[in-house]
C-alpha positions in Angstrom: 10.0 -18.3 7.9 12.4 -17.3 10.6 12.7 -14.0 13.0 15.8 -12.0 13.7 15.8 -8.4 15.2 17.2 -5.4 13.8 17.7 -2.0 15.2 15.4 -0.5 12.3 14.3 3.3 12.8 10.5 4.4 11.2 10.3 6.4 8.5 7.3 8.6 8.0 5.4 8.4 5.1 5.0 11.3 2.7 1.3 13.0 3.1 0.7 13.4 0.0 0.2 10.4 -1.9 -3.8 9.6 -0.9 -6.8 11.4 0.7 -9.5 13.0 -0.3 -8.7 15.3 -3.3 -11.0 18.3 -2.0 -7.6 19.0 0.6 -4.6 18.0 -0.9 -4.8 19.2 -4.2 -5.4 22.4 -3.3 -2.4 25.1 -3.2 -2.0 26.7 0.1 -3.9 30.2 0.0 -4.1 33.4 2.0 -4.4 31.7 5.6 -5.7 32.9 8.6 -3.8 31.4 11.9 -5.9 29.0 13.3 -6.5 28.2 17.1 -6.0 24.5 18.9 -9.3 25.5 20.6 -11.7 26.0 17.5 -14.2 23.4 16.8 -13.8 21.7 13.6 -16.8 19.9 11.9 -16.2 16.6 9.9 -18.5 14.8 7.4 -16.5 11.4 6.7 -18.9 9.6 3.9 -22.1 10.8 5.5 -21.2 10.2 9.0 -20.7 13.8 11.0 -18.2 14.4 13.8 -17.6 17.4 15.7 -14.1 17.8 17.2 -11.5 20.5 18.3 -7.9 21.1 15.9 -5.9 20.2 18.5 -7.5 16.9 18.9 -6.8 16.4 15.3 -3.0 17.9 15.5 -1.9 15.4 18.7 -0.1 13.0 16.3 1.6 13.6 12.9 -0.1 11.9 10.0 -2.5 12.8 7.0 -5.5 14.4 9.8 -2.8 16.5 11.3 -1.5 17.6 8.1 -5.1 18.5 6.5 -5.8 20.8 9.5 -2.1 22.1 10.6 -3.0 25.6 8.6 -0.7 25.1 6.2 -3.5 24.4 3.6 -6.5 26.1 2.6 -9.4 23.9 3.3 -13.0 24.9 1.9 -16.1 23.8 3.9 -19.4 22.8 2.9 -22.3 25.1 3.0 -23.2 22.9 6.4 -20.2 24.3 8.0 -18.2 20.7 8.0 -15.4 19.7 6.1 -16.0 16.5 3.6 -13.7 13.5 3.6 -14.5 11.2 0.9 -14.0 8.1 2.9 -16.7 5.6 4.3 -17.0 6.8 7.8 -18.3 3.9 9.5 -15.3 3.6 11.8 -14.5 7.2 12.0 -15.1 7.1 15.9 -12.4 4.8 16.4 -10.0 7.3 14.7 -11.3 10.1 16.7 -11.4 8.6 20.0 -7.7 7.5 19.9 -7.1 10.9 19.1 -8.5 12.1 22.1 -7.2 9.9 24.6 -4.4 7.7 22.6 -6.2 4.9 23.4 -9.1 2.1 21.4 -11.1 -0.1 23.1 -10.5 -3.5 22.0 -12.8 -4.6 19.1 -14.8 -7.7 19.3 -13.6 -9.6 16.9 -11.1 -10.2 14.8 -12.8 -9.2 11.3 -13.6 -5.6 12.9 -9.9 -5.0 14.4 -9.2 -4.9 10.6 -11.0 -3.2 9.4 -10.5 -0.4 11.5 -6.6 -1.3 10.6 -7.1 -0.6 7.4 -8.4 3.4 8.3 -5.4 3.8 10.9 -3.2 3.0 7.8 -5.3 5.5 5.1 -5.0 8.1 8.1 -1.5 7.0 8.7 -1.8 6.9 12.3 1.5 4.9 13.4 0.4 4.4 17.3 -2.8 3.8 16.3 -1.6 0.3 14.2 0.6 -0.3 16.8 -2.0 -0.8 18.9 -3.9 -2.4 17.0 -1.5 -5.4 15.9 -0.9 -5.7 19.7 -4.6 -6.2 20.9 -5.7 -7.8 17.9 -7.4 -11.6 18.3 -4.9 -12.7 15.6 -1.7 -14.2 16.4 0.9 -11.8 16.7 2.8 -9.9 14.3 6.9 -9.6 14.5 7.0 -6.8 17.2 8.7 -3.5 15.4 12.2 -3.8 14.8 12.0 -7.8 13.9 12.2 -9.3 10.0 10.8 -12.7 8.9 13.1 -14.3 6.6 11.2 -15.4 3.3 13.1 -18.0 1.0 11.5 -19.2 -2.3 10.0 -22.0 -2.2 8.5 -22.7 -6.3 5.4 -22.0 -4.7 4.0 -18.0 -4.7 1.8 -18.7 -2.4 4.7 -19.2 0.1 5.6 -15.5 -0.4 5.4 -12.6 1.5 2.5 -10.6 -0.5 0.2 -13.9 -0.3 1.0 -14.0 3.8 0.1 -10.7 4.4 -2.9 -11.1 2.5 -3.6 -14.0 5.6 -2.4 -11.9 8.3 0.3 -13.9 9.0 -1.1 -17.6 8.0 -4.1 -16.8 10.9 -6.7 -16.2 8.4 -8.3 -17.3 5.0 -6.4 -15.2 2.4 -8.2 -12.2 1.3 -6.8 -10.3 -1.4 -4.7 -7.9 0.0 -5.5 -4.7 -2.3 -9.2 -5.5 -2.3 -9.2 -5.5 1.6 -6.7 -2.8 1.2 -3.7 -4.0 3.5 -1.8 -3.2 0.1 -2.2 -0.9 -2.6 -1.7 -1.4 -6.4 -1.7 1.6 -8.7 -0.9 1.5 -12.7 -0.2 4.1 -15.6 -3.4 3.0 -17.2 -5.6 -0.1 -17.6 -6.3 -1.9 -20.5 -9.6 -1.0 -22.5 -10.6 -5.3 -22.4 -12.4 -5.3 -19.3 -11.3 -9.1 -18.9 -7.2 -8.1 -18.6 -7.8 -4.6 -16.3 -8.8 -5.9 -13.1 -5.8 -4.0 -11.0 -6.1 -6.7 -7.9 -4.9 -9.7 -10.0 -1.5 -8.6 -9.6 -1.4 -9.7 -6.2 -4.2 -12.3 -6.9 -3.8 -16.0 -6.9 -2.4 -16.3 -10.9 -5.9 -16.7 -12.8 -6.0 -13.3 -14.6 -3.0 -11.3 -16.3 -3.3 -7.5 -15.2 -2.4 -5.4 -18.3 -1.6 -1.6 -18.6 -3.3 0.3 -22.1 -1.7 -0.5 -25.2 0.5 2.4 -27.4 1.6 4.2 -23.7 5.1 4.4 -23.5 6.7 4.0 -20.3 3.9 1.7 -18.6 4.8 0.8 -15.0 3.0 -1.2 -12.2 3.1 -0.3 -8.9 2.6 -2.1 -5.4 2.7 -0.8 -2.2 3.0 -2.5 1.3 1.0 -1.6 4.3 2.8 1.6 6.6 4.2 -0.7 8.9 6.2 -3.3 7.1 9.8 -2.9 4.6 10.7 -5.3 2.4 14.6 -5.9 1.5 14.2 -8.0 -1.9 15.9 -11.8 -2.4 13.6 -12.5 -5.2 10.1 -12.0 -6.4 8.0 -13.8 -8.9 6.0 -12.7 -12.0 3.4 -14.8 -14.3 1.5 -14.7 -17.4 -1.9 -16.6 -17.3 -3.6 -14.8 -20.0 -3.3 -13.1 -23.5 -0.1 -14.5 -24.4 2.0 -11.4 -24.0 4.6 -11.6 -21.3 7.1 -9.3 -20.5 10.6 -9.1 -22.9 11.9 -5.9 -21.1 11.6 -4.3 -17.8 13.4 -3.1 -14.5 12.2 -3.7 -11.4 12.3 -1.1 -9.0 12.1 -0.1 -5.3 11.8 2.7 -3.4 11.4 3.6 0.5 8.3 5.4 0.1 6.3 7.6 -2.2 8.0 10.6 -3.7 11.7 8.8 -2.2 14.0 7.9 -5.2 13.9 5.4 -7.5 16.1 2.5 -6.8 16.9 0.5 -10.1 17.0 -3.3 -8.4 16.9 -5.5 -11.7 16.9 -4.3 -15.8 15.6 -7.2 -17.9 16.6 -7.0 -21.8 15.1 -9.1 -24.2 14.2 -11.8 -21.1 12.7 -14.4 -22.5 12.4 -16.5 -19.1 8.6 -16.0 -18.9 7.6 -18.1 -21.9 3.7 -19.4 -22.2 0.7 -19.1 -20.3 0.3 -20.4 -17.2 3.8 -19.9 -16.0 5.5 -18.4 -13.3 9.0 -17.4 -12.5 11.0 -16.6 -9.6 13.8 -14.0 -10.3 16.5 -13.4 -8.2 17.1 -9.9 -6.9 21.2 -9.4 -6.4 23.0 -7.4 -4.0 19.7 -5.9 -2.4 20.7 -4.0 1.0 17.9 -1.7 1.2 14.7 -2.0 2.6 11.9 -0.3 0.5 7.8 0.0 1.4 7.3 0.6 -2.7 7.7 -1.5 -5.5 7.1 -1.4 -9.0 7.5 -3.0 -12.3 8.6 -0.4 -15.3 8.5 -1.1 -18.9 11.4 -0.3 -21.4 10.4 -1.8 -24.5 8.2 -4.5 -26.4 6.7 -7.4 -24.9 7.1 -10.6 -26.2 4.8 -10.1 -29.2 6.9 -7.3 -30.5 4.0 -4.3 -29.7 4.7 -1.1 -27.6 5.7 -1.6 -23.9 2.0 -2.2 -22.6 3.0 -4.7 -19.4 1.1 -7.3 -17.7 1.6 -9.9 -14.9 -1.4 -12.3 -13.3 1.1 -12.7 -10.2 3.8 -10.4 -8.3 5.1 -11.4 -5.6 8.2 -11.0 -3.0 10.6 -12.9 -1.2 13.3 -12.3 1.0 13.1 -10.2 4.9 10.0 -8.8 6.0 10.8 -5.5 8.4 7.9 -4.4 10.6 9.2 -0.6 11.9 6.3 0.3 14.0 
């Protein structure tokens, strides 16, 4: 892994891609103009906060859009607004919000954590403080890469060192604990092939969208703060003998961006048997992109409709961090 900076500019994140559904799949209504002085009322999973709009407004991200006025919001019969999220760590959220500051957590396992809700709240300063006080070893500062090169082993890879925070921790795997998110056009009915974390997992299950769905895709996206310009990246098949024939891989900057086609496989039969990995090489990449995902175009490798599978993805080539 080596460092090399880069004069990379953020890129903000489109709003609308997670949160709690009561807000943001709403269409905006008749709306009254509201005031940075009125109180707003918060239940976050069972945890209540009391707060004023302009407290919420003081940095764009998904808070500032909910209560911006451009939406119409519906409370509860208790007066507060419900966010579906576990609010355990809520106060941390709030209280940078008030005074753009967060008192340094104790330990290392807890300054995640409350990572992981400055990323679902997509508060930019707030990770950026957060990587900088944290007891790990430090991240690249923003505007650095870390060079990637394949190594034969997936483990070497960029999704597998984010899942150890940078080689300072056990791995954890990084959708369960959140850092990244996978998403899929459906899940297979066998319960033992639709577990949606093996994709990023350490190759013992194959992931598998539902069969007879046309135009099956899998999707991975990186935490806020980190780009990924593609050398390489590495699927597997571990389990139910169906690996992929044809497929594209594809990038994009963020949700709702464009589509960038990065690789079309036809009638690839590189990923033979069980228990195999491969490590394809991704030409002429000069993007960066925060999304990824696999698309299907056709049968697998025992001649059925596109359902797609994979019981490892994984990437290689410069890791950006932009804030």
């Amino acid at each position: 892994v080596s460092t090399q900076s880069t004069g990379a500019k953020s890129h903000f994140v489109s709003l609308f891609w997670q949160g709690p559904k009561n807000w943001y799949e709403q269409k905006p209504g008749k709306l009254t103009r509201p005031t940075m002085e009125e109180k707003i009322r918060l239940d976050v999973g069972g945890h209540k906060f009391v707060t004023t709009r302009a407290t919420l407004l003081k940095e764009e991200s998904m808070i500032s859009a909910m209560f911006s006025g451009r939406y119409k919001l519906d409370k509860g019969v208790d007066g507060y607004y419900f966010i579906d999220r576990d609010g355990t760590h809520f106060r941390y959220i709030l209280n940078y919000l008030r005074d753009g500051s967060v008192v340094k957590p104790k330990d290392a396992y807890l300054c995640a954590e409350i990572l992981v809700e400055a990323r679902y709240y997509q508060l930019r300063g707030l990770i950026q403080l957060l990587t900088t006080i944290s007891p790990f070893p430090p991240l690249p500062a923003p505007g650095e890469t870390l060079l990637f090169s394949p190594t034969g082993r997936f483990k070497d890879g960029i999704l597998h060192w984010l899942g150890t925070y940078g080689n300072a921790q056990a791995w954890i795997n990084p959708h369960t604990s959140e850092m990244i998110k996978v998403t899929s056009s459906s899940k297979h009915s066998n319960s033992n092939y639709n577990n949606i974390a093996q994709v990023v997992g350490e190759h013992d299950t194959t992931f598998y969208t539902k069969n007879n769905v046309q135009d099956p895709w899998i999707q991975i996206q990186l935490p806020l703060e980190f780009r990924v310009k593609p050398s390489h990246y590495t699927l597997g098949s571990k389990t139910g003998g169906c690996p992929l024939r044809n497929w594209n891989l594809e990038g994009a900057l963020e949700l709702g961006s464009k589509w960038d086609v990065l690789i079309i496989h036809k009638d690839d039969e590189t990923i033979t048997k069980n228990g195999e990995t491969v490590t394809f090489k991704v030409e002429n990449a000069t993007k960066f992109y925060g999304v990824f995902r696999i698309v299907g175009t056709g049968p697998n490798s025992v001649k059925k409709d596109p359902f797609i599978g994979t019981s490892v993805f994984e990437l290689w080539g410069e890791l950006e961090r932009i804030i």
